[in-house]
C-alpha positions in Angstrom: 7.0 2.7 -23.0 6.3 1.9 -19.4 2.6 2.6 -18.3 2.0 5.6 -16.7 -1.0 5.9 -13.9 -3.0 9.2 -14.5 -4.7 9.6 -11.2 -4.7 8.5 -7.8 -7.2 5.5 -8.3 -5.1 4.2 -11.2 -2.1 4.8 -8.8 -3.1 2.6 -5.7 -4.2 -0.2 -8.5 -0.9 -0.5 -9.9 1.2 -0.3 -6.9 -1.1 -3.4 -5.9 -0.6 -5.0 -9.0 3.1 -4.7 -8.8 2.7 -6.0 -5.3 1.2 -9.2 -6.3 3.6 -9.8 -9.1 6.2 -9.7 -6.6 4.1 -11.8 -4.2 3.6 -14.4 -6.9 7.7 -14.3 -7.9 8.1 -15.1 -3.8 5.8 -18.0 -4.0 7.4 -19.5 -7.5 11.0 -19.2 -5.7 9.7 -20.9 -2.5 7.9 -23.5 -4.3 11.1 -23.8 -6.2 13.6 -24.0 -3.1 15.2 -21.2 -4.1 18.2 -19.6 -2.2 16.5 -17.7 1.2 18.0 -14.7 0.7 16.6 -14.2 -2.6 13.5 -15.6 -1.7 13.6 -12.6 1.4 14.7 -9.8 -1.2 12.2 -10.4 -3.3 9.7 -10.5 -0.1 11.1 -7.4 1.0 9.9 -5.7 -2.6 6.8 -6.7 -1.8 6.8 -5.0 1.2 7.7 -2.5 -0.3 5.2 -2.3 -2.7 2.4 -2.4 0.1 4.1 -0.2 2.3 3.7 2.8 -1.3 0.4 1.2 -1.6 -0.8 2.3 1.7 1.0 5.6 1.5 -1.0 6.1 -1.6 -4.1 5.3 -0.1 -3.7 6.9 3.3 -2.8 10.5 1.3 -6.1 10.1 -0.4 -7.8 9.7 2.3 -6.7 12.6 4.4 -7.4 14.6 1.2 -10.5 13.4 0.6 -12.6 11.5 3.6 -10.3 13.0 6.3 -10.9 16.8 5.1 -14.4 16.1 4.7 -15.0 14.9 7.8 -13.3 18.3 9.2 -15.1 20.2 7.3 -18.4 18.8 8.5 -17.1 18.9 12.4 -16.3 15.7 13.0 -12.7 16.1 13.2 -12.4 14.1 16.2 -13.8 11.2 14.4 -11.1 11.3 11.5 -8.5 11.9 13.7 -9.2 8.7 16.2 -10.0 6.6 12.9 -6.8 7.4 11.2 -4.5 7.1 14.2 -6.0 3.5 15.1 -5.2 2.5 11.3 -1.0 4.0 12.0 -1.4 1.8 15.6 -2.3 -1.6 13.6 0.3 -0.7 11.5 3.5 -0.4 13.9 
């Protein structure tokens, strides 16, 4: 039976674990001159994986830091902070 994360934490870990494992199947196949467009699929899961990873991470955050922060006024803060992270991103 495939392992089942109970809670956020335990979420973001294995969606970074299953990132690496990918990244370390890329690295194997490159290493092995492997054909490119199977070395770029399995590149492309581990964007993938990254891309959930931050999702994951970015959710808690609003829920937790980002609500806090509202709650205590500094909104403005939390706001500017997150949009500067979605700016590196693009």
């Amino acid at each position: 039976m495939a392992y089942k994360p109970k809670n956020t934490h335990e979420r973001i870990v294995h969606r970074l674990k299953i990132s690496l494992g990918h990244l370390q199947k890329v690295v194997e196949m490159a290493e092995a001159h492997k054909y490119c467009l199977d070395v770029i699929h399995q590149s492309q899961a581990v964007q993938k994986a990254l891309r959930q990873a931050d999702e994951l991470i970015l959710e808690n955050h609003l829920k937790t830091c980002v609500a806090k922060a509202i709650r205590q006024g500094k909104d403005q803060e939390a706001i500017k902070e997150v949009m500067a992270v979605i700016a590196k991103r693009n």
